[in-house]
C-alpha positions, 0 to 999 in steps of 0.5 A: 895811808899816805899824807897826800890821802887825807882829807882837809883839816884830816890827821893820822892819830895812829898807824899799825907797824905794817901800815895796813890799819890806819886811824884818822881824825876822820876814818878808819882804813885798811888798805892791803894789796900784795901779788894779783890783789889789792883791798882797801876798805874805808869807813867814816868815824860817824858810820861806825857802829860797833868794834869788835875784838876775838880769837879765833882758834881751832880746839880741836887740835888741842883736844887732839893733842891731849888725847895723843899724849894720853895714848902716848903715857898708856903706850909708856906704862904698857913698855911700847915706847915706840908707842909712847915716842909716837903718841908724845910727838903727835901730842906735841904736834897737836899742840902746836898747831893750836897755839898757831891757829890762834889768832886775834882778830879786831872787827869794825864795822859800820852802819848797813855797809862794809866791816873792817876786820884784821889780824891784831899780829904783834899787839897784845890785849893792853893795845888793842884795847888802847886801839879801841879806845882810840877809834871810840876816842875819835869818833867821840871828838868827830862827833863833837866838831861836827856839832 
């Protein structure tokens, strides 16, 4: 968000690196645009009922991991190693698709309208706790200037 965005008295309290997430003494915006797309989502401090923040993954490529490097260590034991080399790169494969799949993803929504959610890439859990608590930390001194 740029500074010619903002509202009277409005101040940026925080920003991710990518400038797709921005917090204000106001509201929260995500603004994203790319080739033959544009979104931009804004919700006010006072509307904000609820953050949320999860991974989301896809199990099932670790479930089918462990059991292509278990096929892979009985092809081992049997002396089929071209059975084992399989069975243990498949794994492998597997495996790496899960911890790819994971993804954190932070979720504010508002009351009866529209929810902001995005991919929480390059934070760890200390700052999107941090972001959380800055968005309950704003909302809480909106509340207070306004009254």
């Amino acid at each position: 968000m740029e500074q010619e965005q903002l509202i009277e008295n409005e101040q940026i309290i925080t920003q991710s690196s990518e400038g797709v997430v921005t917090l204000t003494t106001h509201r929260i915006r995500y603004a994203t645009s790319g080739w033959g797309h544009a979104h931009i989502t804004s919700i006010m401090l006072d509307s904000i009922s609820s953050i949320q923040s999860h991974f989301k993954s896809i199990p099932l490529f670790i479930v089918l991991g462990v059991a292509a490097f278990i096929v892979g260590l009985f092809a081992e034991f049997n002396n089929e190693s071209g059975g084992a080399i399989a069975g243990l790169a498949v794994g492998a494969v597997f495996t790496l698709l899960y911890f790819a799949s994971r993804k954190h993803v932070v979720t504010v929504s508002s009351k009866g309208g529209a929810a902001i959610s995005f991919l929480a890439k390059g934070m760890d859990q200390y700052e999107i706790t941090k972001f959380i608590d800055q968005v309950e930390e704003a909302k809480n001194s909106r509340r207070a200037a306004v009254l």
